[in-house]
N, C-alpha and C positions, 0 to 999 in steps of 0.2 A: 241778123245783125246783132240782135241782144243778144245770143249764146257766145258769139265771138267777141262781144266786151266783156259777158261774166267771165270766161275764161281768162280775159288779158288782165282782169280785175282779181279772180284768185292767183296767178301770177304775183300780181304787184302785191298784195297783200302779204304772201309767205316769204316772197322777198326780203321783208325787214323782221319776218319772224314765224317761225313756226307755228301749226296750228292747229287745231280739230274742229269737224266741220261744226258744231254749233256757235265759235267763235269767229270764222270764215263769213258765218251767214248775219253774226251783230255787227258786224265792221261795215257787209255790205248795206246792210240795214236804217247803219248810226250814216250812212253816205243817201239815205233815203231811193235804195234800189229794194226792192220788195222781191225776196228770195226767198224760196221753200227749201227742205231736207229734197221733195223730191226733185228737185229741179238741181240742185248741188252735188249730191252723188250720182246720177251720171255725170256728170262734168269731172266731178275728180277723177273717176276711174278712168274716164279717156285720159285722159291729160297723163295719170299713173302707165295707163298702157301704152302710152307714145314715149313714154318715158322722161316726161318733165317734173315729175311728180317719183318720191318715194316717201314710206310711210312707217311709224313704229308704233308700238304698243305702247301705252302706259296708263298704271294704276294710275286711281284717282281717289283720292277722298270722300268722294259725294259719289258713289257709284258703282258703275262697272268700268273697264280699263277705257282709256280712251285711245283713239287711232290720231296722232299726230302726222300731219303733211307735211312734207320739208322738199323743198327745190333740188332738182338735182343740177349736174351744172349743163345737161341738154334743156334743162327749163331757164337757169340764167341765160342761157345765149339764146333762147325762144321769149325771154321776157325785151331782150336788148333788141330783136328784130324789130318785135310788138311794139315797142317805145319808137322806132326808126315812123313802123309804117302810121302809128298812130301821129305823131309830129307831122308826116306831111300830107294823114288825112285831114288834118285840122288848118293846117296852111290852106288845103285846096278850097274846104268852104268857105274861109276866109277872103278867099277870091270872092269864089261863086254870090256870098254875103255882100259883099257891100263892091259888086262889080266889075273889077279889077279885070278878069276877063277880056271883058267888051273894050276898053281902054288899050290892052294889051293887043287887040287886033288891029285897032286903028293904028 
């Protein structure tokens, strides 16, 4: 289940902006989810090999080039699913929470 929120969560992240992963992994971070380099790249490169993900080179100031992630638009319309199914995983617990369920059968 955590692999399939990190994913919806780099998703949502590169959605509002381009990235590389050591910036991917401070955002996840500054959101207090505890993510490693190695647990990030696999996750990118599936996501790049299904094709919601593509990526570019660039220099860098401080380094060697860096690898920028950019959304492609099979990642927009896999982030707008993820948005669908996440809103009515959260409605169901919402039941499940505080009962609604059990009321709903009677």
């Amino acid at each position: 289940m955590r692999k399939g929120i990190l994913e919806y969560c780099i998703l949502s992240i590169l959605s509002r902006n381009d990235a590389y992963a050591s910036e991917i992994i401070a955002e996840l971070q500054s959101a207090e989810m505890i993510v490693v380099e190695g647990t990030l790249y696999p996750l990118l490169t599936r996501q790049k090999n299904q094709g919601l993900l593509s990526y570019r080179w660039e220099e860098s100031t401080q380094g060697p080039p860096r690898k920028y992630y950019t959304l492609t638009e099979a990642g927009k319309e896999a982030l707008l699913q993820l948005d669908e199914s996440w809103r009515a995983l959260v409605g169901q617990i919402e039941k499940i929470r505080h009962g609604q369920l059990k009321e709903d059968a009677e």
